[in-house]
PDB file of the backbone (N, CA, C, O) and the ligand in Angstrom, with CONECT records:
HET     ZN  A 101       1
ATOM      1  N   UNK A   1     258.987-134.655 123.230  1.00  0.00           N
ATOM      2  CA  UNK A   1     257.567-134.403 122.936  1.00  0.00           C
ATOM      3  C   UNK A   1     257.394-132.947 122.505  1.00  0.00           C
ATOM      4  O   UNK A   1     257.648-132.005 123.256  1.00  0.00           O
ATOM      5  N   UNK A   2     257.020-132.838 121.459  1.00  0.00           N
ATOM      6  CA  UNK A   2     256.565-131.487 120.869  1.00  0.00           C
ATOM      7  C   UNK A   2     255.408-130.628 122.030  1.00  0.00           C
ATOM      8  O   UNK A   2     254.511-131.210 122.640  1.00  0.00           O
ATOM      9  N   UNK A   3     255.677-129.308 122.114  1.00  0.00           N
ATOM     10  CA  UNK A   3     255.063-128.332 122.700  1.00  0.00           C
ATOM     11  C   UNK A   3     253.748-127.835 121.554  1.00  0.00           C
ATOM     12  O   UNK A   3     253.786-127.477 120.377  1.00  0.00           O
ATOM     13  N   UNK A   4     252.686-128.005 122.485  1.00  0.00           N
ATOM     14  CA  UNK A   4     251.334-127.449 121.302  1.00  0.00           C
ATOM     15  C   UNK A   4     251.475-126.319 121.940  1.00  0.00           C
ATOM     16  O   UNK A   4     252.002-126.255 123.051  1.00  0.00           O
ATOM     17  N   UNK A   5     251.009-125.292 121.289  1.00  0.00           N
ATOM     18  CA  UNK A   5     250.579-124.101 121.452  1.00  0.00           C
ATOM     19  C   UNK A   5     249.225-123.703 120.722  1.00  0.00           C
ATOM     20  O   UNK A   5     248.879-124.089 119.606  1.00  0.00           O
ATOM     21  N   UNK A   6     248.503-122.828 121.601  1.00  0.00           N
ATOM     22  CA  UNK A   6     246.854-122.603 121.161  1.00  0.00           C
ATOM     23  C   UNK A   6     247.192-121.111 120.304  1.00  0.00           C
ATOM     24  O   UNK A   6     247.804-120.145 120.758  1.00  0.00           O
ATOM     25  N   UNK A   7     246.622-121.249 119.002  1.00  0.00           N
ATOM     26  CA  UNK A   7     246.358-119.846 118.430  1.00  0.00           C
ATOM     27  C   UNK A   7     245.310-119.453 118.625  1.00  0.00           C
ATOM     28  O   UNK A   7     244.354-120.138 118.989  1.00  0.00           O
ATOM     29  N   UNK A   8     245.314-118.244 118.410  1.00  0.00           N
ATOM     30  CA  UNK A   8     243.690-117.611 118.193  1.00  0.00           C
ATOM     31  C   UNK A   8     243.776-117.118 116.974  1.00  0.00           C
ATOM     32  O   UNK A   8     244.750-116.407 116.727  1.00  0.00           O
ATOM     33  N   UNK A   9     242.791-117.372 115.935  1.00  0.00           N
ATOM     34  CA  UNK A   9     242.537-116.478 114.990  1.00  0.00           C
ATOM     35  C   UNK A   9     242.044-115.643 114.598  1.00  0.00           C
ATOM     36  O   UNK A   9     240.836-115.520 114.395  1.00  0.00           O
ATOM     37  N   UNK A  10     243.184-114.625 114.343  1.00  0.00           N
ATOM     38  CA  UNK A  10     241.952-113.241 114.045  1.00  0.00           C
ATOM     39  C   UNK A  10     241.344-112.585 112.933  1.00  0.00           C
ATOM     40  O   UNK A  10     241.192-111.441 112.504  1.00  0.00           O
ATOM     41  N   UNK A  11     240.959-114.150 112.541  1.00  0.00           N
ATOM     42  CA  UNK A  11     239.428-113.816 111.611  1.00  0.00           C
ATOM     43  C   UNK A  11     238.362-114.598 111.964  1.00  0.00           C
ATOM     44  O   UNK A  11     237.271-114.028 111.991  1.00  0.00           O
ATOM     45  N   UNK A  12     238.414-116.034 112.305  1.00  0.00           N
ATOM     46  CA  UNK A  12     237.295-116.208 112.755  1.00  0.00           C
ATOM     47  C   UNK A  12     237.096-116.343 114.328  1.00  0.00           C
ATOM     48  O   UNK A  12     236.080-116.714 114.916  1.00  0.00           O
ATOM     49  N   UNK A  13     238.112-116.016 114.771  1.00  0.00           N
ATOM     50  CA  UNK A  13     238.535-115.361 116.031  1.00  0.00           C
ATOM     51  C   UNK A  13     238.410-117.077 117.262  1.00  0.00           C
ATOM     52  O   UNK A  13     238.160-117.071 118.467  1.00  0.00           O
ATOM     53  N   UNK A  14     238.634-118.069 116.543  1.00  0.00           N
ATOM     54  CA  UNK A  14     238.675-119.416 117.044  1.00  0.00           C
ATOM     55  C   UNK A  14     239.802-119.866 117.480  1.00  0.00           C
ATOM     56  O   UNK A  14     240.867-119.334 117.169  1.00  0.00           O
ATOM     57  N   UNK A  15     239.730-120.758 118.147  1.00  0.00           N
ATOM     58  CA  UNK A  15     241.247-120.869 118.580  1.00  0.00           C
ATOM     59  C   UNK A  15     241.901-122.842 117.819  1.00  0.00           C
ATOM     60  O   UNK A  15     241.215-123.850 117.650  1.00  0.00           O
ATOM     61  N   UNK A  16     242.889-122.699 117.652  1.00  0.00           N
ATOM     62  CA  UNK A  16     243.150-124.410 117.345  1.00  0.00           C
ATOM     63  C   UNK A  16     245.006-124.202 117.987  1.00  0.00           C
ATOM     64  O   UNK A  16     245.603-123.216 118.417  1.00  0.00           O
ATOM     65  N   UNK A  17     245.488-125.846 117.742  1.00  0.00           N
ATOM     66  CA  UNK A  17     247.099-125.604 118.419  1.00  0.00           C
ATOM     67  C   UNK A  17     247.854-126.126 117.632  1.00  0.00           C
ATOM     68  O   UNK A  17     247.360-126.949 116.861  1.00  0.00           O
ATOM     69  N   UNK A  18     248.896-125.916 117.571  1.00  0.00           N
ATOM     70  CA  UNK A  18     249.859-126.269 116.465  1.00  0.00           C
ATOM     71  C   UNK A  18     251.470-126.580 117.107  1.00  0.00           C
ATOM     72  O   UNK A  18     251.812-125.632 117.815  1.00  0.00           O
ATOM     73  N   UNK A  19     252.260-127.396 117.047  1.00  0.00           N
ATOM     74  CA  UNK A  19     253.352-127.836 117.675  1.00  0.00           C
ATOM     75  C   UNK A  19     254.200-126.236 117.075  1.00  0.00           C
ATOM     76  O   UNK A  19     254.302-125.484 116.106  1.00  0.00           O
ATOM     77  N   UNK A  20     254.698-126.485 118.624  1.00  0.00           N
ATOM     78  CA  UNK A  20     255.951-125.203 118.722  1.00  0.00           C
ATOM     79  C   UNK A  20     256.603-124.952 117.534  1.00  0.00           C
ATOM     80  O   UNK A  20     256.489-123.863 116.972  1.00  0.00           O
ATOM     81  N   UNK A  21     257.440-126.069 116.988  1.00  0.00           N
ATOM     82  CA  UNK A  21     258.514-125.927 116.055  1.00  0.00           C
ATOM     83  C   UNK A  21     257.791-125.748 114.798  1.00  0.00           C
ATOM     84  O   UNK A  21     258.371-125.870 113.720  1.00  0.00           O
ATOM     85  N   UNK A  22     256.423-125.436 114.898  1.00  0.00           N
ATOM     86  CA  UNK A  22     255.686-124.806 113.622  1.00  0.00           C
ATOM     87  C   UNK A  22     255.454-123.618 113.673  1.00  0.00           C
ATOM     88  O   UNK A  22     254.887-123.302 112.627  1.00  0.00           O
ATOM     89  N   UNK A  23     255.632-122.465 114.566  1.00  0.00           N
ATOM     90  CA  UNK A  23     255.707-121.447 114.657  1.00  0.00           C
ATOM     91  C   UNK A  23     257.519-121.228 114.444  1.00  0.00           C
ATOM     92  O   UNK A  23     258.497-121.411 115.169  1.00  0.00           O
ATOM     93  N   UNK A  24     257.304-120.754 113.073  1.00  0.00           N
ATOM     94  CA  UNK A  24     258.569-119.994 112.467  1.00  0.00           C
ATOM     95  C   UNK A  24     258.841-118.700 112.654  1.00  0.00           C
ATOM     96  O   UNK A  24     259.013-118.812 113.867  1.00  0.00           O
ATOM     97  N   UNK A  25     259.102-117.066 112.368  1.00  0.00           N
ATOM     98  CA  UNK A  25     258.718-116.470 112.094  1.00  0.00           C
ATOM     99  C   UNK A  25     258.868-115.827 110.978  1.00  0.00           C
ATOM    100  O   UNK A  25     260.061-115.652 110.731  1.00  0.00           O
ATOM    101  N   UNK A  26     258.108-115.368 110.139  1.00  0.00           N
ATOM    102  CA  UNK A  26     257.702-114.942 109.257  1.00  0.00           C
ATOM    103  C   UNK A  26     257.319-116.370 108.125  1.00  0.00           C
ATOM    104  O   UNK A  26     257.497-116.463 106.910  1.00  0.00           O
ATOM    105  N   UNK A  27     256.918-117.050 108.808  1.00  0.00           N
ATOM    106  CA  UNK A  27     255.993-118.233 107.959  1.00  0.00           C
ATOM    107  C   UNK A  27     254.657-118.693 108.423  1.00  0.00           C
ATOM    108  O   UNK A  27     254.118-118.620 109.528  1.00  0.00           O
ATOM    109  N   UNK A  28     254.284-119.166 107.334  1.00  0.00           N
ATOM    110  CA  UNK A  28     252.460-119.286 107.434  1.00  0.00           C
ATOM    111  C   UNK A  28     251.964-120.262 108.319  1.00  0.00           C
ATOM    112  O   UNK A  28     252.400-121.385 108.569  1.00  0.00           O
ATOM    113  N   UNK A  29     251.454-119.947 108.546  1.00  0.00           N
ATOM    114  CA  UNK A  29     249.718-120.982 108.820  1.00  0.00           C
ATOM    115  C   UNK A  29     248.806-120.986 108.418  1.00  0.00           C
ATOM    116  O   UNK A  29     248.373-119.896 108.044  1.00  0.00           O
ATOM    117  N   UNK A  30     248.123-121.957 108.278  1.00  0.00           N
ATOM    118  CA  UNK A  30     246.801-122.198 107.617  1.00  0.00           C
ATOM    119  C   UNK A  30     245.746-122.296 108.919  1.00  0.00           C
ATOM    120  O   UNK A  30     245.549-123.403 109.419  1.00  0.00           O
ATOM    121  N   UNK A  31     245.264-121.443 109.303  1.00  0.00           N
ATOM    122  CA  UNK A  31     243.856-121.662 110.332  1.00  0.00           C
ATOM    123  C   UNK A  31     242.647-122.661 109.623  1.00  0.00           C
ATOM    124  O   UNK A  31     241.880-122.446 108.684  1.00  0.00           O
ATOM    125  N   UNK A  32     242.857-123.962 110.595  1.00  0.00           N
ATOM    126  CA  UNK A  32     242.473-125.177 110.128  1.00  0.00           C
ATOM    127  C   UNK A  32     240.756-124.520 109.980  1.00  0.00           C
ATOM    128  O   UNK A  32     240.264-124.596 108.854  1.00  0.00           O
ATOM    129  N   UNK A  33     240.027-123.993 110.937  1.00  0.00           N
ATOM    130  CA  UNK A  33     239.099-123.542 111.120  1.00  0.00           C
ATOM    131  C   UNK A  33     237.941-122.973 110.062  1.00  0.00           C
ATOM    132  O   UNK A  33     236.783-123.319 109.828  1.00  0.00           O
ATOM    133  N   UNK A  34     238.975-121.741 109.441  1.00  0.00           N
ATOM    134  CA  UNK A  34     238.020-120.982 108.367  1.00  0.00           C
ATOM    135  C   UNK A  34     239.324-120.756 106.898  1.00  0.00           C
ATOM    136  O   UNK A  34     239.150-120.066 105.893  1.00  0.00           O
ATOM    137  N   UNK A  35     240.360-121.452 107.189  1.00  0.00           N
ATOM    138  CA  UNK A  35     241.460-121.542 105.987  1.00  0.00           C
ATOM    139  C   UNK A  35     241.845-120.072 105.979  1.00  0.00           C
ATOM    140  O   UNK A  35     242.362-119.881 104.878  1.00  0.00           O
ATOM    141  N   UNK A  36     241.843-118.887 106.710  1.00  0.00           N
ATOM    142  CA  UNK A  36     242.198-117.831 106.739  1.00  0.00           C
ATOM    143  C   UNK A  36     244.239-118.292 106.772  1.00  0.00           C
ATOM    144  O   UNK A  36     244.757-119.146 107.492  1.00  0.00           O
ATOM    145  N   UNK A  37     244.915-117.433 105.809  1.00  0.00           N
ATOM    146  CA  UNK A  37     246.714-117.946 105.917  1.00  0.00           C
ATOM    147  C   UNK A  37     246.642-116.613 107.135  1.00  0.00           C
ATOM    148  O   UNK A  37     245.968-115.585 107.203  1.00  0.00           O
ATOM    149  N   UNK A  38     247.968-117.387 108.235  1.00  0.00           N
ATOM    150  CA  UNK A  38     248.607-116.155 109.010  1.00  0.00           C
ATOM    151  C   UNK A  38     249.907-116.179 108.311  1.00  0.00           C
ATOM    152  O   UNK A  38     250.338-116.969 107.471  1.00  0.00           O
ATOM    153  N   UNK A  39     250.462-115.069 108.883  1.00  0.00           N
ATOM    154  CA  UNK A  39     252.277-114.915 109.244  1.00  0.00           C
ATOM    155  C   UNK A  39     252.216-114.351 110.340  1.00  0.00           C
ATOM    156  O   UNK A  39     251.535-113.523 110.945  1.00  0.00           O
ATOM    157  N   UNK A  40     253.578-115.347 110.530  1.00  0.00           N
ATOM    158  CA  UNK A  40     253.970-115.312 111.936  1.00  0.00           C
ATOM    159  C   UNK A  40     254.925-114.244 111.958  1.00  0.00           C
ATOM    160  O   UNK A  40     256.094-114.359 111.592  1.00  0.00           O
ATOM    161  N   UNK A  41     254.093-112.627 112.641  1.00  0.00           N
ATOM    162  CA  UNK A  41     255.086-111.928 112.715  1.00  0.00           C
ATOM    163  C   UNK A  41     256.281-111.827 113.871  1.00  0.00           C
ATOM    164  O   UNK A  41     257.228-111.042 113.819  1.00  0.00           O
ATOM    165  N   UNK A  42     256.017-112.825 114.956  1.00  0.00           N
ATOM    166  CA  UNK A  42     257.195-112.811 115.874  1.00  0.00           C
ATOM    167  C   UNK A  42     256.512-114.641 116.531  1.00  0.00           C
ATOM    168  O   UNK A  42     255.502-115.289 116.255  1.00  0.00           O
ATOM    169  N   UNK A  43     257.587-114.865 117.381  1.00  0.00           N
ATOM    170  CA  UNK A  43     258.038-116.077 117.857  1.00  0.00           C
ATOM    171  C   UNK A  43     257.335-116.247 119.333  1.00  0.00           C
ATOM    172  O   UNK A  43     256.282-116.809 119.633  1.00  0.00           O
ATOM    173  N   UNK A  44     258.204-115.625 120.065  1.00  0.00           N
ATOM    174  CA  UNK A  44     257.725-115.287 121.917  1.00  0.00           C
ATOM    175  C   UNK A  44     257.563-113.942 122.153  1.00  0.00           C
ATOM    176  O   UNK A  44     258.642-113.351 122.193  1.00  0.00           O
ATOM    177  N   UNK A  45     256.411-113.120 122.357  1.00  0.00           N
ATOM    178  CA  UNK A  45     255.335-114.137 122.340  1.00  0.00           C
ATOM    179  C   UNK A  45     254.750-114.088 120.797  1.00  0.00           C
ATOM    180  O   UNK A  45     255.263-113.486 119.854  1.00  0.00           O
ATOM    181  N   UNK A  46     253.590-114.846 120.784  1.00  0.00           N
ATOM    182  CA  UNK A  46     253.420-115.132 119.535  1.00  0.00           C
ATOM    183  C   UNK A  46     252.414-113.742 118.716  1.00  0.00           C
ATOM    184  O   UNK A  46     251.352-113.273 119.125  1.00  0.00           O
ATOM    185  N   UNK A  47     253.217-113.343 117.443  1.00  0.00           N
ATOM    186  CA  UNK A  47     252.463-112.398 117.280  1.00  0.00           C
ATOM    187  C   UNK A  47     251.966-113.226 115.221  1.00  0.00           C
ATOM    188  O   UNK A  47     252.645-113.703 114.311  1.00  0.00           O
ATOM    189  N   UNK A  48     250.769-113.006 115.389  1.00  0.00           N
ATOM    190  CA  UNK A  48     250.053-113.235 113.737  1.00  0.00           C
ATOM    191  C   UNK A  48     249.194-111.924 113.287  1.00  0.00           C
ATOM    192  O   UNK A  48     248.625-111.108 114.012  1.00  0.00           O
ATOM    193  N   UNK A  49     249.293-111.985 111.610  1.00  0.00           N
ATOM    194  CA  UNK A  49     248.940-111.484 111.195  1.00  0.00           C
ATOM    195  C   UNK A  49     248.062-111.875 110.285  1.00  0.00           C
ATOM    196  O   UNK A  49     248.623-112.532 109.408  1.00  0.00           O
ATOM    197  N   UNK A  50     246.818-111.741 110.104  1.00  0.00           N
ATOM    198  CA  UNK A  50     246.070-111.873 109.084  1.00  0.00           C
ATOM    199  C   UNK A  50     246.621-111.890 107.816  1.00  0.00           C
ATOM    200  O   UNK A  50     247.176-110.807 107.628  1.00  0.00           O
ATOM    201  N   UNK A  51     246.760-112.893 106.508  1.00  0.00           N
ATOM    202  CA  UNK A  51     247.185-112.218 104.929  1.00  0.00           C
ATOM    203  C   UNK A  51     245.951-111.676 104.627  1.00  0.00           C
ATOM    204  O   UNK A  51     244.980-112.275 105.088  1.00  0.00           O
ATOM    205  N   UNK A  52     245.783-110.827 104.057  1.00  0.00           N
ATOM    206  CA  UNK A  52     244.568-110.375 103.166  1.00  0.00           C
ATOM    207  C   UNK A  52     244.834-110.585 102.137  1.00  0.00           C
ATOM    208  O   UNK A  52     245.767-109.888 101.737  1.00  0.00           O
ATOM    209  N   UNK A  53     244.418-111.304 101.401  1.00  0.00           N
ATOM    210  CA  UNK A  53     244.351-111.631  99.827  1.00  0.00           C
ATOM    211  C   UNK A  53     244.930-110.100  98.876  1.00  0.00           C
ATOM    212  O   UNK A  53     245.850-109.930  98.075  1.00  0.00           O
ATOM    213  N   UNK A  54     243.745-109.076  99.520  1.00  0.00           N
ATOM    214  CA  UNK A  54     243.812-108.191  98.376  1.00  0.00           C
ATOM    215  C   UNK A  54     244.949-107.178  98.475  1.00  0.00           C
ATOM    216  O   UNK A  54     245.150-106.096  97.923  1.00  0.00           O
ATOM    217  N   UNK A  55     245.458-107.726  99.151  1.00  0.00           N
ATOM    218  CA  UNK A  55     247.206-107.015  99.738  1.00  0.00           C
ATOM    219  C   UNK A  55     248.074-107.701  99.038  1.00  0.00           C
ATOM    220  O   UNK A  55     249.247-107.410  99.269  1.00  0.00           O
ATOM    221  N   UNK A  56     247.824-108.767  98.021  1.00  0.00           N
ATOM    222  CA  UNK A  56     249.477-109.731  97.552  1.00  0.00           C
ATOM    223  C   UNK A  56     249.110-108.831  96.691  1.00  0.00           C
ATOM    224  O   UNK A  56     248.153-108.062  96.601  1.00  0.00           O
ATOM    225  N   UNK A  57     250.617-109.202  95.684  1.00  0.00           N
ATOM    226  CA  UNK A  57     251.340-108.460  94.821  1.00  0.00           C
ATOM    227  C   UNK A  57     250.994-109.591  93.777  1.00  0.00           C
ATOM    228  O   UNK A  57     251.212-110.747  94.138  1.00  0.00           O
ATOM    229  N   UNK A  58     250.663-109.449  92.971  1.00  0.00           N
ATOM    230  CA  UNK A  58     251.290-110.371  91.772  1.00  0.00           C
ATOM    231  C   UNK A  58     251.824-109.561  90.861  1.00  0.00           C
ATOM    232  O   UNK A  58     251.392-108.480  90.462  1.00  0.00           O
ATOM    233  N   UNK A  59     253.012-110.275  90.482  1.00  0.00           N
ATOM    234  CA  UNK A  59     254.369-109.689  89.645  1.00  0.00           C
ATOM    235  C   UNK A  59     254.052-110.053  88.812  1.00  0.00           C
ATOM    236  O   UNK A  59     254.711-109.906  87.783  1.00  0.00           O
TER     237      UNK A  59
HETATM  238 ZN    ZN A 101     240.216-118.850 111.434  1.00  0.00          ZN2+
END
């Protein structure tokens, strides 16, 4: 049985859960909530980061 784990998001600062083996690190999530993307900057414990849009690069 998969392990949920509760995020919090810190943009619309809500919380939802997502099975363990979906926390990668350094891969996304989609905060079902307000569609804000995270990255997962670490594993245990769980650390996210907001993307800000106006931070990508386009090459
Ligand atoms: Zn959110």
């Amino acid at each position: 049985m998969e392990k949920q784990i509760i995020i919090f998001c810190p943009d619309c600062r809500g919380k939802f859960d997502v099975d363990k083996s979906d926390i990668v690190e350094d891969d996304m999530l989609e905060c079902p909530l307000c569609g804000a993307e995270l990255v997962v900057l670490q594993e245990d414990p769980i650390k996210l980061r907001l993307v800000d849009p106006e931070e990508d690069d386009f090459f």
